[in-house]
C-alpha angles and dihedrals in degrees: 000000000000106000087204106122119199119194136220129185087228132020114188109200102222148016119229134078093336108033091048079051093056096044097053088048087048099043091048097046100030114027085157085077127098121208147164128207117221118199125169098209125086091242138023132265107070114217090010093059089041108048100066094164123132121285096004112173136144118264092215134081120271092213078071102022094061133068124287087218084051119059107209094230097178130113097247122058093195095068125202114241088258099055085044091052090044088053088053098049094046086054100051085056099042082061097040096241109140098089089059081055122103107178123200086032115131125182117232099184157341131216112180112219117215090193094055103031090231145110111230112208124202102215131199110210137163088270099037148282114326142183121235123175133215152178101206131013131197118199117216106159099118127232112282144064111264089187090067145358132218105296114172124188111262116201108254090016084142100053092055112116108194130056127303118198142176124215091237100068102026104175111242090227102051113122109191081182106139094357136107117251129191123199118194108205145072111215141088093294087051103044083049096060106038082072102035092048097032080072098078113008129078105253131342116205112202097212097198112173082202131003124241127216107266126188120220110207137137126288091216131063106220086182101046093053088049097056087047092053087046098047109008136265090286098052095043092044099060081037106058083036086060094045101046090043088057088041102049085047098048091048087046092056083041105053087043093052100034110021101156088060094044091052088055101082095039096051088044093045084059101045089051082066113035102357143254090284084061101040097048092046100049110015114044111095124212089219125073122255115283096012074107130028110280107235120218125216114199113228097356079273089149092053095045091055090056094053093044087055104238091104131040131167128223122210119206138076121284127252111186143334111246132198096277105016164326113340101192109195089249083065102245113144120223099199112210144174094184123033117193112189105208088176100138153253140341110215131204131178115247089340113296091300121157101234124201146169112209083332099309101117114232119230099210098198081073090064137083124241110233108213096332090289116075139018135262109255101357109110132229094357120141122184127191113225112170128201124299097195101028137025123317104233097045086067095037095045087059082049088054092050096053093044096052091054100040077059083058095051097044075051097054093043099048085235114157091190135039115195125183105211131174123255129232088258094056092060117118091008113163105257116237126195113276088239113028133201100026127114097186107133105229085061102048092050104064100022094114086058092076142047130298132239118225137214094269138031153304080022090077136086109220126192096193107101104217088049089043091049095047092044096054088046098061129104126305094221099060098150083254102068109078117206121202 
C-alpha cells in the first residue's frame, strides 16, 4: 500500500441521493473546502444505479424526494429508477462535481488521530489501496449492504429447478416472458414486481407470510402540474414540497392516533378493485399502520393485475421448496419456473467500514446517537439518515443544514475538532433503540448494531419532521457538543 498520505479538509463516503446532497451544501457554504467524494461503485447514484429489477421506482414523491436546489420538472411525481438516476446525474454536473468524484473507491477503514485532528481513511481503488486524510467525514454511504440483500435459508432450496433470484442482483438477461414467476415478499420491492412482471409473463404469485398496508393512490400530480404551468417549475415546486411534507406528517400522526379510521380508505381504495374477500384475506396486516413502512402502488396496478387475472397472492408460511415450485404448510402448491425472494434488505452500519480512535476500534452500538446525526465521543463525524415515515431528502436536507453551519462555528471558534460527549447528567441514562416503534424486519434485526437513544435530547433520533427541525436548530453550546 502507498503509505502517501494526501490530505482533504472533507471526505463524503458515497455518491448517490445524500452525498450529492452534501457536496452541493458544502460547495455553496464553504467553497474554501476542499473535498473529495469516494464511491465504491463504478457510477453514481447509489440505490438508484444498484437496484436494476423490473419496474424499480421510489414510492415518494419526487416534489419531496428531490432536491430543494433542483426543482423535479417531469410529468410523473412517482419517478422510475432510471428518471431518478438521471436526476441524480444531471445534478452532480449542474454542481460540477464530477471532478471531486472517484468512482470504484471503497473505504476500508478509518482511525481518527488526536494528535492530528483528522480521520485517516484506507482506501481500495482500481490501482490499490491508498491513504487520504481528513478533518471531517461524512459519511453518505446509506444503510444497507450493496454487496447483498436479506437472503434467508428456505427448506428444499436446493431441489428447485428453476431460477432463484434476488432483487438485488437481478441478471440483466433474464426474460420472465410466458413463465411462471413467484415472488416471496410483501413490501415495497415486492408490491413493485407482481405488476411489472405480471406484463409479460404467465402468471406472477405474490408468496407473503403476512400483508402490509399498501396505499393505492395516482402517479401523476394533476395539481402539481397545474400550479407549474400557473407560476413556473421553481414556485410549484416549494409550493407542492410544502404541501406533501405537511401531508405525509399529518397522516403519520393520524394513522398513530387513529389507526382504525386511517385503515378505512385504504382498505376501501383496495375492495373497489378486487373485493373485500381479497382484501381481508391479503391485505390486512396483523400489525398497525406505520409499525411497518406503508407501501404505495401507482395507479392500484397491483391490484389490477390480480383482478385481471395475470397476478394472485398467497397468504401462509412456506414449507419447502419442491422441484418445480412453492409447498405452503396448508399444502397448497405455487408452481414456478422463476422465484424471486424479495425478502428484504441486508444492513450495515456506516458502511462496513472498520472505525478507530488512535487504533482501538469503536463499537459503535456502545454509543449514543446526538440528535440523530453523530456519535458520543467520536469526534468530527457526520451520518446521513433520511426519513422512515416520510421522504428521505426532506430529513437529510435538515442534516445538511446543520452541518454546514456546525462547519461556521468551528469556524468562528477556531475550533479543529467537534466532539459530542455525554454530560454528567447523561450518565447512566436507559438506552432506547436507535429507531422506536417499528416492527420491519430489516430494522429489528440489526437495531443493536447501532447506537442507542436515550431518555432526553439531544440524545434522541426523531422521525417526526417539526421536532427534528427544532432539535437540529438549537444552540450549538448545549453543554453536549466539545470544542478543541
Amino acid at each position: 500500500m502507498d503509505r502517501t498520505i494526501e490530505r482533504v479538509d472533507v471526505v463524503i463516503v458515497g455518491a448517490g441521493l445524500s452525498g450529492i446532497a452534501a457536496a452541493v451544501e458544502l460547495k455553496a457554504k464553504h467553497p474554501e473546502r476542499s473535498f473529495v467524494m469516494l464511491e465504491a461503485r463504478a457510477d453514481i447514484g447509489g440505490t438508484w444505479d444498484l437496484f436494476r429489477y423490473p419496474g424499480i421506482r421510489s414510492d415518494s414523491d419526487m416534489f419531496t424526494l428531490g432536491y430543494s436546489f433542483k426543482p423535479w420538472t417531469a410529468e410523473k411525481s412517482i419517478a422510475s429508477g432510471e428518471a431518478i438516476l438521471d436526476y441524480l446525474k444531471e445534478a452532480a454536473d449542474d454542481y460540477d462535481l464530477r471532478s471531486h468524484i472517484r468512482l470504484e473507491h471503497r473505504v476500508l477503514g478509518a482511525d481518527w488521530s488526536q494528535g492530528d485532528c483528522s480521520w485517516t481513511l484506507e482506501v481500495a481503488g482500481p490501482t490499490g489501496r491508498t491513504l487520504v486524510a481528513c478533518s471531517y467525514l461524512y459519511m453518505a454511504a446509506g444503510y444497507y449492504d450493496h454487496d447483498s440483500g436479506h437472503m434467508p435459508e428456505f427448506p428444499g432450496q436446493e431441489a428447485f429447478r428453476g431460477l432463484i433470484v434476488h432483487p438485488q442482483r437481478w441478471p440483466a438477461d433474464l426474460d420472465c416472458t410466458g413463465k411462471r414467476v413467484s415472488v416471496i415478499g410483501s413490501g415495497a420491492t415486492a408490491i413493485t414486481l407482481v405488476p411489472a412482471l405480471a406484463r409479460t409473463a404467465s402468471k406472477v404469485t405474490m408468496v407473503q407470510r403476512s400483508p402490509s398496508y399498501v396505499a393505492i393512490d395516482s402517479d401523476v400530480d394533476e395539481q402539481a402540474n397545474r400550479l407549474r404551468a400557473d407560476v413556473g417549475s421553481q414556485e410549484a415546486f416549494k409550493r407542492v414540497r410544502l404541501r406533501n411534507l405537511q401531508d405525509q406528517q399529518a397522516k403519520y400522526q393520524f394513522a398513530r392516533t387513529d389507526p382504525q379510521a386511517f385503515k378505512k380508505p385504504l382498505f376501501d381504495d383496495i375492495e373497489k378493485i378486487v373485493g373485500r374477500d381479497c382484501r381481508e384475506k391479503h391485505f390486512t396486516p396483523a400489525y398497525e399502520p406505520w409499525d411497518q413502512r406503508l407501501c404505495l402502488v401507482p395507479n392500484g396496478d397491483l391490484f389490477h393485475a390480480i383482478r385481471d387475472g395475470k397476478a394472485e397472492v398467497v397468504t401462509g408460511h412456506i414449507e419447502t421448496f419442491t422441484e418445480s415450485g412453492i409447498r405452503m404448510t396448508y399444502g397448497e402448491e405455487v408452481p414456478a419456473d422463476v422465484i424471486v425472494t424479495a425478502t428484504g434488505l441486508q444492513l450495515v452500519t456506516l458502511g462496513k467500514i472498520r472505525f478507530s480512535m488512535g487504533g482501538e476500534p469503536i463499537d459503535f452500538s456502545k454509543t449514543f446517537t446526538y440528535k440523530g446525526v453523530a456519535f458520543s465521543g467520536v469526534p468530527n463525524l457526520l451520518m446521513a439518515f433520511g426519513y422512515l415515515n416520510s421522504s428521505w431528502t426532506l430529513r437529510l436536507e435538515l442534516i445538511n443544514q446543520f452541518w454546514s453551519s456546525l462547519l461556521t462555528r468551528m469556524d468562528e471558534l477556531g475550533a479543529a475538532v467537534v466532539t459530542p460527549v455525554l454530560r454528567d447528567e447523561d450518565q447512566g441514562m436507559s438506552r432506547e433503540p436507535w429507531i422506536k416503534d417499528v416492527s420491519s424486519g430489516y430494522l429489528v434485526r440489526h437495531m443493536d448494531e447501532m447506537p442507542a437513544q436515550g431518555d432526553r435530547e439531544p440524545w434522541v433520533n426523531p422521525q417526526v419532521h417539526e421536532q427534528l427541525k427544532r432539535l437540529l436548530s438549537g444552540p450549538f453550546e448545549d453543554g453536549v457538543l466539545r470544542f478543541a
